[in-house]
TIBAPA-51179 format. One line per field, with one value per residue: residue in three letters; x, y, z of N, C-alpha, C in turn. Coordinates in steps of 0.02 Angstrom, whole numbers, plus 50000, padded with zeros to 5 digits. Layout:
N
rest (ALA:...)
nx (X:...)
ny (Y:...)
nz (Z:...)
cax (X:...)
cay (Y:...)
caz (Z:...)
cx (X:...)
cy (Y:...)
cz (Z:...)
END
This chain:
353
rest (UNK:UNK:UNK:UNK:UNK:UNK:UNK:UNK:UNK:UNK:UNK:UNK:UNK:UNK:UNK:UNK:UNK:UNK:UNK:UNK:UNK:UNK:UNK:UNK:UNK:UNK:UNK:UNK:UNK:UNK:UNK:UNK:UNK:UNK:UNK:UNK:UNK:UNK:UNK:UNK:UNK:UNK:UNK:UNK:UNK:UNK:UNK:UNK:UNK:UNK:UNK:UNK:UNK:UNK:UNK:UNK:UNK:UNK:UNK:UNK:UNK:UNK:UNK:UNK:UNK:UNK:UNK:UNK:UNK:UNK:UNK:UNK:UNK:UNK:UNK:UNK:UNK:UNK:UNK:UNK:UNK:UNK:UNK:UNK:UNK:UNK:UNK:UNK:UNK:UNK:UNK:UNK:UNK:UNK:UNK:UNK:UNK:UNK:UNK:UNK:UNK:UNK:UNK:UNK:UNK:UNK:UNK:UNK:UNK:UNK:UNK:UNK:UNK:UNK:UNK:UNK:UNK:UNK:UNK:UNK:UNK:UNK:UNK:UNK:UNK:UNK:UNK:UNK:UNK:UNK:UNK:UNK:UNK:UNK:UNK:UNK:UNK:UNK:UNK:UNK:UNK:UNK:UNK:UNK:UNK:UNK:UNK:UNK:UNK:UNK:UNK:UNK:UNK:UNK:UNK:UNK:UNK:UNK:UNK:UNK:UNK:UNK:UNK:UNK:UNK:UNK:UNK:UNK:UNK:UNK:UNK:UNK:UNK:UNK:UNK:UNK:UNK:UNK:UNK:UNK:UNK:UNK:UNK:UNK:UNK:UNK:UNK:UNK:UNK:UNK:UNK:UNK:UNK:UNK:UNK:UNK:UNK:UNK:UNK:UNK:UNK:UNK:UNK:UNK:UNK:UNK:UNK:UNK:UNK:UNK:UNK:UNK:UNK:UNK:UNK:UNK:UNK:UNK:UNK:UNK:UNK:UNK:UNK:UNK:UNK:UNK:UNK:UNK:UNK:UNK:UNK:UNK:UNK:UNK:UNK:UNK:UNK:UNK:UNK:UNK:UNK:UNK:UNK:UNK:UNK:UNK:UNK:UNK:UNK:UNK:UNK:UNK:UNK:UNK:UNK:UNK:UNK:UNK:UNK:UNK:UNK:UNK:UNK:UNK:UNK:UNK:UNK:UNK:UNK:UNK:UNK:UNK:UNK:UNK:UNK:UNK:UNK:UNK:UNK:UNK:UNK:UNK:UNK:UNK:UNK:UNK:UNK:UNK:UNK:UNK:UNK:UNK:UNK:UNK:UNK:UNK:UNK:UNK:UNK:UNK:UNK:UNK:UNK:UNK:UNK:UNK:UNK:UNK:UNK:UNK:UNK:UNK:UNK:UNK:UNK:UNK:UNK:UNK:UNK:UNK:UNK:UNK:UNK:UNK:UNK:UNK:UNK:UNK:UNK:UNK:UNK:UNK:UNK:UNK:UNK:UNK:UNK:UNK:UNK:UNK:UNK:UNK:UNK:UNK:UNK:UNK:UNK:UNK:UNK:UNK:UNK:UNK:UNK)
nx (58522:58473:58390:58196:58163:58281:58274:58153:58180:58264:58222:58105:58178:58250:58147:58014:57876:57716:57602:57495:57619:57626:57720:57818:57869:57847:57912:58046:58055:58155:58277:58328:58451:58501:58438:58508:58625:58621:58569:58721:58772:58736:58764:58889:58948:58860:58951:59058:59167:59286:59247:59293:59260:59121:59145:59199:59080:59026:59091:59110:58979:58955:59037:58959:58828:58863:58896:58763:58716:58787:58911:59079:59139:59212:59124:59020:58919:58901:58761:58643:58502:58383:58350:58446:58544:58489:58491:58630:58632:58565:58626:58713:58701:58676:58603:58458:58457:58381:58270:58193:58047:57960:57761:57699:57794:57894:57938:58062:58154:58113:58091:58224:58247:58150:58156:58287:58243:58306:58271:58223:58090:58011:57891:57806:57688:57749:57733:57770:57902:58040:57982:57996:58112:58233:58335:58398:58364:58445:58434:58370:58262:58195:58102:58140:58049:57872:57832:57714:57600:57682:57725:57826:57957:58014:58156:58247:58221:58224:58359:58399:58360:58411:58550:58554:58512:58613:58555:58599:58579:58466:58412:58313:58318:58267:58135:58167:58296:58376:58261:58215:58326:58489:58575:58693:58773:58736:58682:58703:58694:58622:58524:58476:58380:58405:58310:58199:58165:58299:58306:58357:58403:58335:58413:58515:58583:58621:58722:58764:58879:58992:59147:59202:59149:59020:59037:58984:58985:59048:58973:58919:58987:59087:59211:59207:59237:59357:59508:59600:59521:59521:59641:59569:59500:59508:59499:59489:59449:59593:59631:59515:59410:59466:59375:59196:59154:59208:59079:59027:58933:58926:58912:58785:58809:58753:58669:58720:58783:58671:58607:58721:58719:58575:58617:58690:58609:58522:58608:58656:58515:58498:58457:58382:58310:58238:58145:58070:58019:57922:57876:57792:57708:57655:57590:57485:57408:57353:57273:57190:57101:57053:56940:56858:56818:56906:57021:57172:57315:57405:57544:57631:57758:57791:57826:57732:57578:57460:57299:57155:57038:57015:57109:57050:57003:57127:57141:57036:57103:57203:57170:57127:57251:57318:57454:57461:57470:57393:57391:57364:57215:57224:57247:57406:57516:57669:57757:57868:58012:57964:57838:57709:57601:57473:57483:57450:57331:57252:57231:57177:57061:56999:56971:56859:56762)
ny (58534:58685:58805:58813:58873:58855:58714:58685:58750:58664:58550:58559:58600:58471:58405:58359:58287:58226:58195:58165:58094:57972:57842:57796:57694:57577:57627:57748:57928:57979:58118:58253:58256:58132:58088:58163:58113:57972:57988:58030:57935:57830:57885:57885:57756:57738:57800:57749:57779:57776:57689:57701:57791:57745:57638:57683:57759:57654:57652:57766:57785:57681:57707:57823:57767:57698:57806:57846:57743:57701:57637:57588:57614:57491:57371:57383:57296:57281:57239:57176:57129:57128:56998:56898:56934:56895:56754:56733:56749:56649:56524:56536:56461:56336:56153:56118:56266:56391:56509:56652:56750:56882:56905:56886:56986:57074:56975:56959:56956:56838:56718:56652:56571:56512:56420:56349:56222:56134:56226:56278:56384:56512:56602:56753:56875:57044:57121:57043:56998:57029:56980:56823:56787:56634:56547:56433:56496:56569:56650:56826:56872:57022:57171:57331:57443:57399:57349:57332:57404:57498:57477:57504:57401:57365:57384:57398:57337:57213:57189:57195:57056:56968:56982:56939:56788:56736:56759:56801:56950:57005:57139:57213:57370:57425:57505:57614:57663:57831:57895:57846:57892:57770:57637:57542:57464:57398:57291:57098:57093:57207:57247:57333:57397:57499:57591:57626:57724:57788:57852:57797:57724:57541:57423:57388:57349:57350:57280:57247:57197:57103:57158:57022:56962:56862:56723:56716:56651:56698:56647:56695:56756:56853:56899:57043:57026:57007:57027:57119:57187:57184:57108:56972:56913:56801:56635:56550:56655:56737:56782:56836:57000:57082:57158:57195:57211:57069:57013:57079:57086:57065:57260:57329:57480:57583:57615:57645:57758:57818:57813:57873:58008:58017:57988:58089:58197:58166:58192:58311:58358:58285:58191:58198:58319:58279:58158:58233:58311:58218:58127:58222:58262:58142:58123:58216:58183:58060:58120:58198:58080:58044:58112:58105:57979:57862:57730:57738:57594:57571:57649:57723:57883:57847:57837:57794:57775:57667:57621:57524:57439:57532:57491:57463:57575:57627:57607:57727:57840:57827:57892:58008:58079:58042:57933:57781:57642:57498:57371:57210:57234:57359:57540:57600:57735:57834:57959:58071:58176:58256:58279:58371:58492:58526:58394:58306:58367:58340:58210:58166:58243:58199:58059:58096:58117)
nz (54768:54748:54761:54712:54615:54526:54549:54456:54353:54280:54286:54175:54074:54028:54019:53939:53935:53854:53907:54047:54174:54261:54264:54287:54391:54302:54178:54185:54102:53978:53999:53925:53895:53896:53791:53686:53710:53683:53537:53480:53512:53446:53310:53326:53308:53191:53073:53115:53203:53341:53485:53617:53708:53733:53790:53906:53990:54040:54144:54202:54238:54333:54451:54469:54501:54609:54717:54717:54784:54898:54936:54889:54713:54683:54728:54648:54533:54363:54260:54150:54202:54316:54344:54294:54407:54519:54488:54472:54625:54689:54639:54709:54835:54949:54910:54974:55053:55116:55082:55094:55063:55013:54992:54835:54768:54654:54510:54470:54581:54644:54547:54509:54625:54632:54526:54530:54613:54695:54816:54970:54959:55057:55069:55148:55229:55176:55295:55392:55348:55438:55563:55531:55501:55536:55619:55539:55401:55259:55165:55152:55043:54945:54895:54915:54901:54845:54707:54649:54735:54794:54938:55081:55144:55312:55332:55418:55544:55476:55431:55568:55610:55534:55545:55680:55641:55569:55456:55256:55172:55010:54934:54825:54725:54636:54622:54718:54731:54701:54721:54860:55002:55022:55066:55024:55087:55190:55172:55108:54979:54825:54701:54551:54424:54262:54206:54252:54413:54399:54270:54152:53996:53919:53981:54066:54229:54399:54522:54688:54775:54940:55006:55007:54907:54952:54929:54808:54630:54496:54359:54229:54175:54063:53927:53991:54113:54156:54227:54159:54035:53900:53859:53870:53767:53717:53742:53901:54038:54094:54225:54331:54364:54510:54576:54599:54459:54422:54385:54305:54143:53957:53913:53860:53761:53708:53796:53920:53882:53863:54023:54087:54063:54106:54248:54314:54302:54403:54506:54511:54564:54672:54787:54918:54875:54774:54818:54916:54826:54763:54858:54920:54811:54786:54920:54915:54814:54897:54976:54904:54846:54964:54967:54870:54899:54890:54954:54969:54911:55102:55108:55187:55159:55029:54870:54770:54711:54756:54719:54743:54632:54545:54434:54321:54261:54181:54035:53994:54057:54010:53852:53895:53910:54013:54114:54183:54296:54284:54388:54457:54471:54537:54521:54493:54512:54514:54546:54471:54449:54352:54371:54425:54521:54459:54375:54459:54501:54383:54373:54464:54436:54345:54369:54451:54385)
cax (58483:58483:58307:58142:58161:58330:58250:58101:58213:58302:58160:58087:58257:58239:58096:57944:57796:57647:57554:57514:57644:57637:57735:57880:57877:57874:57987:58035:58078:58219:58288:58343:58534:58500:58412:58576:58704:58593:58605:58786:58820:58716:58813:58967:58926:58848:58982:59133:59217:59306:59207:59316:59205:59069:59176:59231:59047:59009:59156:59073:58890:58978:59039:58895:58786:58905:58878:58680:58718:58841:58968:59119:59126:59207:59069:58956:58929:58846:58745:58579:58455:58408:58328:58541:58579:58456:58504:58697:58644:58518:58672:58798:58675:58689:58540:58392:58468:58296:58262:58120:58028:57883:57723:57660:57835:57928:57954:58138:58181:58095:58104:58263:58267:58092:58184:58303:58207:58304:58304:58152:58088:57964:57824:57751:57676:57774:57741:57805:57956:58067:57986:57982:58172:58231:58383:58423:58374:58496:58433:58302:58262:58144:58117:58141:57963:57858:57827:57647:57595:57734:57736:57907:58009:58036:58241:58310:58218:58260:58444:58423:58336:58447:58621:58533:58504:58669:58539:58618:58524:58466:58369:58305:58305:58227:58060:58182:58339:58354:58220:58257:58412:58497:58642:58677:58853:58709:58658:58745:58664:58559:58520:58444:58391:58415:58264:58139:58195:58350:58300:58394:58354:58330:58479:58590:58571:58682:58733:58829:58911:59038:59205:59242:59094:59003:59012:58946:59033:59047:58962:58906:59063:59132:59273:59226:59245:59424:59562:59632:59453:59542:59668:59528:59453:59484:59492:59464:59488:59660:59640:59466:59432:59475:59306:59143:59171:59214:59021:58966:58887:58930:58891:58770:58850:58700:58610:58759:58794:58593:58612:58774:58688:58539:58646:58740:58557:58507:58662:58639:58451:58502:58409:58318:58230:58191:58114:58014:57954:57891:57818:57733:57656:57594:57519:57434:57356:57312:57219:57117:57063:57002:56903:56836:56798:56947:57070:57228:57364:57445:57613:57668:57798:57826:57818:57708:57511:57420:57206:57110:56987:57043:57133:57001:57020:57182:57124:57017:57136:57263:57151:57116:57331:57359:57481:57451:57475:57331:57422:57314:57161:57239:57285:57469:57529:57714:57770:57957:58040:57941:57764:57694:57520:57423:57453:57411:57227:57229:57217:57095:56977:56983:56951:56799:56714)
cay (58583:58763:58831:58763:58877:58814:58637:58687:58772:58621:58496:58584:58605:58411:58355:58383:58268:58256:58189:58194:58050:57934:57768:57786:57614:57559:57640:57827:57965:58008:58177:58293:58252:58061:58055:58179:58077:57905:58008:58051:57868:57779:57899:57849:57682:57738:57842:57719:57811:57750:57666:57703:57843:57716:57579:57727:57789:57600:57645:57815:57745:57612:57765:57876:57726:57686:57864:57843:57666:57734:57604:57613:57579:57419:57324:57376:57245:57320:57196:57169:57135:57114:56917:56876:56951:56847:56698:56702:56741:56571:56472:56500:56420:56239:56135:56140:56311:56421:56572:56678:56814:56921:56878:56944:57022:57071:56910:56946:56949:56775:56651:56616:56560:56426:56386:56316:56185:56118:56254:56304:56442:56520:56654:56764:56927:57079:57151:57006:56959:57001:56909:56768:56745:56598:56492:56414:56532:56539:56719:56843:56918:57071:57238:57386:57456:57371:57355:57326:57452:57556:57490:57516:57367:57371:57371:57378:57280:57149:57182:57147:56987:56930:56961:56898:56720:56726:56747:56825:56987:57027:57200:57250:57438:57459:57554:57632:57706:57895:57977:57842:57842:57680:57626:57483:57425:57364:57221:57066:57113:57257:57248:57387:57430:57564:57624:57663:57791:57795:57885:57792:57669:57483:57351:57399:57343:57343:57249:57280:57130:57113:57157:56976:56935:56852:56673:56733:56608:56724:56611:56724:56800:56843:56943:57106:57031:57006:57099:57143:57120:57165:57048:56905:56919:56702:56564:56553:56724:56713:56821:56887:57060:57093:57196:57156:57185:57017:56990:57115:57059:57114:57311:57378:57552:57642:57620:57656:57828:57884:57820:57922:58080:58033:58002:58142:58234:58150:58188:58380:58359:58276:58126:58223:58350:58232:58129:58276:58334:58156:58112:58281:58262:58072:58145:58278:58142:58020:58173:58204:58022:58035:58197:58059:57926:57812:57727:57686:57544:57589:57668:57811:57904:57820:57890:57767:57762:57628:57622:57456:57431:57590:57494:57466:57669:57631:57638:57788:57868:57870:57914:58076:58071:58033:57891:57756:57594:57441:57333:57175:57281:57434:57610:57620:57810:57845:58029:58089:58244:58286:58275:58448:58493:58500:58331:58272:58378:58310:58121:58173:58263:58123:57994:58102:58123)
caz (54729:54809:54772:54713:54562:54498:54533:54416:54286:54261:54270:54129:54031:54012:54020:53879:53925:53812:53939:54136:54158:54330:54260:54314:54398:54234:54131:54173:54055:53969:54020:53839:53871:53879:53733:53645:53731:53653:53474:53480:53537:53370:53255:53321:53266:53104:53061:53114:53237:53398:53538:53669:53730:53746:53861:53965:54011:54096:54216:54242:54278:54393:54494:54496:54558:54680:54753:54756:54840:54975:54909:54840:54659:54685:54752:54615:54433:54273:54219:54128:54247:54400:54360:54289:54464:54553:54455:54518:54667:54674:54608:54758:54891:54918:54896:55050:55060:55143:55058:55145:55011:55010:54952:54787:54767:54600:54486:54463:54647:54669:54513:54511:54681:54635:54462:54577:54627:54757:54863:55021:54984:55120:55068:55223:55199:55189:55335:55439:55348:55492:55616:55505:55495:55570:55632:55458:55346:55224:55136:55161:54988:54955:54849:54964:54875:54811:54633:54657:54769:54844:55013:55091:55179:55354:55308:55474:55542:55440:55458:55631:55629:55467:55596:55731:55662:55517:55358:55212:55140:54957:54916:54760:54762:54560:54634:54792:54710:54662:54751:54948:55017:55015:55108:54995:55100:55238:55137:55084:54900:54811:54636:54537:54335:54246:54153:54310:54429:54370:54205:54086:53946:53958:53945:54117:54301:54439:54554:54746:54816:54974:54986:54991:54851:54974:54892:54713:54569:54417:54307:54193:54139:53965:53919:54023:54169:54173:54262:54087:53999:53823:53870:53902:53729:53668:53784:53975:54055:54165:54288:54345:54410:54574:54613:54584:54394:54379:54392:54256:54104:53918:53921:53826:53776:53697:53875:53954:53850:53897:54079:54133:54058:54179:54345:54300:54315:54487:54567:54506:54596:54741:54849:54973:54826:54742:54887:54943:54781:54742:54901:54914:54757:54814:54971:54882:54772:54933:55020:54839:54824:55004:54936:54806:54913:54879:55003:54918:54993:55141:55097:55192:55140:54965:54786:54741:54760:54725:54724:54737:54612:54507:54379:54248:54232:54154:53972:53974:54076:53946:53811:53935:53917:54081:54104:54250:54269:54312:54436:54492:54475:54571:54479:54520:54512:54529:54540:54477:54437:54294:54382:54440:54543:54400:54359:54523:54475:54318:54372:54518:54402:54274:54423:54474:54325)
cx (58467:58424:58263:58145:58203:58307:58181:58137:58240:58250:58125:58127:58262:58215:58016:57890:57732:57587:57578:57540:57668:57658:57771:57909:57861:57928:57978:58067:58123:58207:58315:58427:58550:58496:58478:58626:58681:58609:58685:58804:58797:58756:58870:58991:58907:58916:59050:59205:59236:59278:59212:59250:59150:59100:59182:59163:59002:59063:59112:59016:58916:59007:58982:58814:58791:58879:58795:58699:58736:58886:59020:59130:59153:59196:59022:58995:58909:58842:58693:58503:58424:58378:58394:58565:58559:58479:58591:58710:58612:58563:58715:58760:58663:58626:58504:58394:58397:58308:58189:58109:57982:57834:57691:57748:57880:57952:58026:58178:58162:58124:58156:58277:58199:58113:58242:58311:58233:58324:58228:58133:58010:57937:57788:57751:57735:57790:57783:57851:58011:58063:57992:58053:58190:58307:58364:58402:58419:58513:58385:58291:58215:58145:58111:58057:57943:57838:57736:57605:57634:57728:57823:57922:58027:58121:58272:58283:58229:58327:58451:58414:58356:58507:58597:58524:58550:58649:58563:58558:58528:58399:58365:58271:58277:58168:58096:58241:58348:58303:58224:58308:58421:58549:58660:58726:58798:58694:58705:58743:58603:58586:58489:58435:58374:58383:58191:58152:58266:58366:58325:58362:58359:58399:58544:58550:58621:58649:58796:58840:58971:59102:59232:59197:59043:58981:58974:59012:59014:59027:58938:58962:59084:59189:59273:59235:59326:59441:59579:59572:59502:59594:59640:59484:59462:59515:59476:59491:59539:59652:59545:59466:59433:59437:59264:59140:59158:59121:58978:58971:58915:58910:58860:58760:58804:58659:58636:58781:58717:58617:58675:58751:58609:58567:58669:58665:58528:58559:58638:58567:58484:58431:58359:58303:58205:58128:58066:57984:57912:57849:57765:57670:57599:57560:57467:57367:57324:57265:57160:57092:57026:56933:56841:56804:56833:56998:57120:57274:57409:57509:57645:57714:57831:57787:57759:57630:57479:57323:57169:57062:56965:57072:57117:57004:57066:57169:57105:57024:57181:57233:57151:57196:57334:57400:57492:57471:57418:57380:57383:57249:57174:57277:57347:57491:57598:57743:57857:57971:58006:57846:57752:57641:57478:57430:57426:57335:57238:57200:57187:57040:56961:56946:56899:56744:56657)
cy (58642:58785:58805:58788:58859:58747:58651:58684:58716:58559:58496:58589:58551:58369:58387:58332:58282:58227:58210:58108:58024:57841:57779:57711:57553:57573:57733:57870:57980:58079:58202:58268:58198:58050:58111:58141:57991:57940:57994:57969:57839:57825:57879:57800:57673:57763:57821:57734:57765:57750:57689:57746:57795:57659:57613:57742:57741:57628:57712:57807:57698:57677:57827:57824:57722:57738:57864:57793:57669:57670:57617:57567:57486:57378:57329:57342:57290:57261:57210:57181:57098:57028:56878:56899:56922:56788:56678:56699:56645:56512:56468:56477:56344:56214:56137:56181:56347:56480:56589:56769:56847:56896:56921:56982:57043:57001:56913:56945:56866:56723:56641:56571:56478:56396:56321:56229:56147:56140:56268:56371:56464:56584:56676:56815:56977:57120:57100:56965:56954:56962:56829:56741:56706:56545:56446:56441:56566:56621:56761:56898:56971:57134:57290:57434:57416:57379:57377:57387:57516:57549:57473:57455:57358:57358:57348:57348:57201:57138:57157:57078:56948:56932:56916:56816:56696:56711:56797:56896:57025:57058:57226:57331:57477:57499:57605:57701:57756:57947:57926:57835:57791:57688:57529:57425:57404:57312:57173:57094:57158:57227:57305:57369:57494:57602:57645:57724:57824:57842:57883:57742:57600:57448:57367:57371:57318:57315:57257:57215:57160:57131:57098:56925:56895:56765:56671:56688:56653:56703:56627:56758:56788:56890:56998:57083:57010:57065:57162:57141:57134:57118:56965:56884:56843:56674:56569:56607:56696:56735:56877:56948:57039:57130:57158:57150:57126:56977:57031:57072:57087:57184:57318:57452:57584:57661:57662:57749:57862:57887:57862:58002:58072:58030:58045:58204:58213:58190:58271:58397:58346:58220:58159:58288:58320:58189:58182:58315:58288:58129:58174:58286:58203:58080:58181:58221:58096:58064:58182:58124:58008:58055:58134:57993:57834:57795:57672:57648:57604:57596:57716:57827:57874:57861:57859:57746:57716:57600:57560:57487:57475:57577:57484:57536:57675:57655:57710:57853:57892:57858:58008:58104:58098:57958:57863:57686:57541:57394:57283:57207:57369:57458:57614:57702:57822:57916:58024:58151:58283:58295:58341:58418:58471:58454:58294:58287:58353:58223:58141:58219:58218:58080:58025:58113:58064)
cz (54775:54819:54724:54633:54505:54495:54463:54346:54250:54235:54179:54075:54016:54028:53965:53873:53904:53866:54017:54143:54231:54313:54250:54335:54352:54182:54158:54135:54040:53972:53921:53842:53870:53830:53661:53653:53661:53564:53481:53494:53481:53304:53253:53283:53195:53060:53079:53152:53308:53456:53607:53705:53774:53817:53914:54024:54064:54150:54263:54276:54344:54448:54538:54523:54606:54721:54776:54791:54873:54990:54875:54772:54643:54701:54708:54543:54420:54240:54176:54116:54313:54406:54334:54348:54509:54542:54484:54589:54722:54654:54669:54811:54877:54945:54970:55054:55065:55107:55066:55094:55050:54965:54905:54772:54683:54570:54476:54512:54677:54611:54485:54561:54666:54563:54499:54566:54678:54826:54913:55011:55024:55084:55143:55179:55192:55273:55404:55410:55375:55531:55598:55486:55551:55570:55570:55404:55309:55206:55141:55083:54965:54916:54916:54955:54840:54752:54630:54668:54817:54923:55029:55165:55253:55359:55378:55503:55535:55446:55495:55654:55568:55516:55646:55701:55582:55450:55312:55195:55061:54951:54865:54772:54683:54590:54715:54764:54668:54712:54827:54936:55045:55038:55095:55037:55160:55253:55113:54974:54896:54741:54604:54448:54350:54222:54217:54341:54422:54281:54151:54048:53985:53941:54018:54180:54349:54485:54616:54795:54893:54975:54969:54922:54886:54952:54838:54677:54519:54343:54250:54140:54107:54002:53972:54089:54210:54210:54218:54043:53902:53803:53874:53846:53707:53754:53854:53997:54111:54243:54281:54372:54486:54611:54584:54507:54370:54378:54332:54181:54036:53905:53875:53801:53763:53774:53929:53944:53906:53979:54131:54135:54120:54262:54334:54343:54381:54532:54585:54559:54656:54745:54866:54927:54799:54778:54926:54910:54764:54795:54937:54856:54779:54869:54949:54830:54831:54983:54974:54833:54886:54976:54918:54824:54930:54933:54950:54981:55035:55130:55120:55197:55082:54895:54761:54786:54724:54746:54710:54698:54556:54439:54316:54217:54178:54080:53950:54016:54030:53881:53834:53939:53984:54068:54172:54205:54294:54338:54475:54527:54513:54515:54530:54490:54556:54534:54537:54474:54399:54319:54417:54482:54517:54374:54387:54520:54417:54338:54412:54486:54330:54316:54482:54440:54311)
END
């Protein structure tokens, strides 16, 4: 993005919030050419015309992820979500198999792994889940931000003390990818959905495996995950893909239509504006809640602020149309593309009133 006013112009060009809108790490907004591409894709359908269009625009999304992920597209699935991506990955470890989380961490990064049931898995805090890997740990699994509060991962870290003692690594990057950069080929596994910072609807989530799949069984797999998938439509598929493909999931195309029109709009932004209009905005709000009295969690340098004791506000916050979220009693406050100054004063003169 070249200058601040071309980034505005555009922001504005698709995006029309009726409110001051910080839940993002819930669901974030469709952009104006998502929500035309999502038309144009249910008429198709009403109206009886040929799909192709729609099969084609999973291949494109599987590309333009790839590029945020700093993979090449054939390491990334298109699946679901990221607790069906957890779930195959929870299937190729053989039983005692250790798996070492975070505590408090996203439920779709963990319960597949305690569904299990006969696998170890180990809880430490966040902040010490490097030092806490250990000669037989199997996997170290983790969201790169947290869902909760937006604290950010010590990544490399962890890399090094996951090679250092031969544990596997899986990173959920749903509250990370889009506005940090990610360097997804670092990890044995990332997972992601598509309806948070990603700006598309719900029903997609990818998935970035090894070149050699890293011991994933495809057990999920219908028809699309063939070599040939229209070739694979009755009885046992013959021939799986030969990329990660053979791990994606039936597509859902309407999701798929919105979400190419939103990566399409990231890419146009760029990483690092995005990333420094979003965590400019969230400083600007953790300097006003000093102002105010408030100490939110420790997160620095993440999009995401979250305020102990704040989240009872939630209601008559968004009567005031602001839009937050209540997160185990903390006001969570996400900032994206579409958040300005004045919303940042808007939720700090609501939350001094």
């Amino acid at each position: 993005m070249d200058t601040t006013e071309t980034f505005d112009s555009l922001v504005r060009a698709e995006f029309t919030p009726r409110t001051s809108y910080f839940n993002t790490a819930s669901n974030g907004l469709l952009p104006a050419r998502a929500v035309a591409a999502l038309h144009e894709a249910a008429l198709m359908r009403a109206e009886g015309r040929p799909l192709l269009p729609l099969h084609e625009n999973v291949e494109i999304c599987r590309e333009l992820y790839a590029r945020l992920a700093g993979v090449p597209a054939g390491r990334v699935a298109a699946g679901a979500s990221v607790a069906a991506h957890t779930g195959v990955i929870a299937l190729s470890l053989p039983a005692g198999a250790e798996v070492l989380t975070a505590e408090d961490d996203f439920t779709s990064v963990l319960n597949p792994f305690h569904v299990r049931g006969d696998l170890k898995v180990r809880t430490v805090p966040l902040e010490r889940l490097a030092e806490s890997v250990r000669p037989g740990t199997a996997l170290v699994a983790v969201s790169a931000t947290q869902s909760a509060d937006g604290r950010l991962a010590d990544l490399p870290a962890l890399r090094e003390a996951a090679r250092a003692h031969g544990a596997r690594t899986y990173v959920d990057f749903s509250q990370a990818v889009g506005w940090l950069p990610i360097d997804a080929a670092q990890y044995d596994f990332t997972a992601t959905v598509s309806f948070k910072w990603l700006l598309g609807p719900h029903g997609a989530a990818f998935l970035t495996v090894p070149e050699d799949f890293g011991g994933l069984t495809p057990l999920l797999a219908g028809w699309v995950a063939g070599e040939a998938p229209w070739d694979s439509c009755y009885g046992p598929v013959a021939e799986l893909a030969h990329s990660a493909r053979r791990f994606d999931l039936t597509h859902a195309l309407f999701t798929y239509a919105g979400l190419r029109s939103s990566l399409e709009l990231l890419q146009e932004i760029g990483v690092s504006a995005l990333r420094g209009h979003a965590v400019r905005l969230a400083d600007r709000f953790r300097a006003g809640l000093a102002t105010l009295g408030h100490e939110p969690v420790p997160a620095p340098g993440s999009a995401i602020v979250s305020v102990p004791g704040l989240g009872v506000r939630q209601p008559e916050l968004s009567r005031a149309g602001i839009e937050a979220s209540d997160r185990a009693g903390n006001l969570r406050a996400a900032f994206h593309l579409y958040n300005t100054e004045a919303d940042v004063d808007h939720l700090l003169n609501a939350l001094a009133g």
